[in-house]
C-alpha positions in Angstrom: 52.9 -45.3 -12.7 52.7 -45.4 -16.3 50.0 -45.2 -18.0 48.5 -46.2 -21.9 47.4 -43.2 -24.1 43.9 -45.0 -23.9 43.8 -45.0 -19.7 45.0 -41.4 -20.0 42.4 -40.4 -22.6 40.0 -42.2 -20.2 40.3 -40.9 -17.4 41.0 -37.2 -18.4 37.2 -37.8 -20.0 36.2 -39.1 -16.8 37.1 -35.7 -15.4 35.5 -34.0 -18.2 32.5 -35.8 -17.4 32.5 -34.9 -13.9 33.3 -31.6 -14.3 30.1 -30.9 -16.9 27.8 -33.0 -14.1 29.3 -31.0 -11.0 30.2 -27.6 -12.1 28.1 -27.0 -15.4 26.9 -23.6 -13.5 30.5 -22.6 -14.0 30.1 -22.9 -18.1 27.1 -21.5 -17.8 27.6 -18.2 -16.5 30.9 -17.5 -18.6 33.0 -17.2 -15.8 36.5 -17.0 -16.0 38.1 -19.9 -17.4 40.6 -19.7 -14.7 37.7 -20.9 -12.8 36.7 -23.8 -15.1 40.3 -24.9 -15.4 41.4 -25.1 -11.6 38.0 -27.5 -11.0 38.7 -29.5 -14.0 42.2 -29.5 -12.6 40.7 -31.2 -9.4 38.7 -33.7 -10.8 42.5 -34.9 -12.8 44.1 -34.9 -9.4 41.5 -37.5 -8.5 42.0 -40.0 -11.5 45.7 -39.5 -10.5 46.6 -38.9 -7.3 50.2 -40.1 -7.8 50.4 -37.1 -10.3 50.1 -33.0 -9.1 47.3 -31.4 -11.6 48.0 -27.6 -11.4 45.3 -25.5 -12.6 47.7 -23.2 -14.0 49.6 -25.5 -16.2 46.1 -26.7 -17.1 45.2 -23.6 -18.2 48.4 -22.1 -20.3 47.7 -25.2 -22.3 44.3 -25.7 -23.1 
């Protein structure tokens, strides 16, 4: 599927959002951002399941 820049940004801060409301305990306790980025990884497998978020890739970009 292809998507706008504006759906993208969208749903990535959808993500974001869910991520701060779910898992704040995880930014709160300095844990390894390996951590942070593998669930925010999950939450942008759910806004696009046609796509495969790896937490890894995630993470050697941020």
């Amino acid at each position: 599927m292809d998507y706008k820049k504006e759906e993208i940004e969208k749903k990535v801060w959808i993500a974001v959002e869910l991520l701060f409301k779910n898992d704040a305990f995880l930014l709160e306790n300095d844990v390894n951002e390996r951590s942070v980025s593998h669930k925010l990884a999950e939450y942008i497998q759910t806004q696009f399941p046609e796509w495969h978020a790896n937490s890894i890739f995630l993470f050697n970009t941020i």
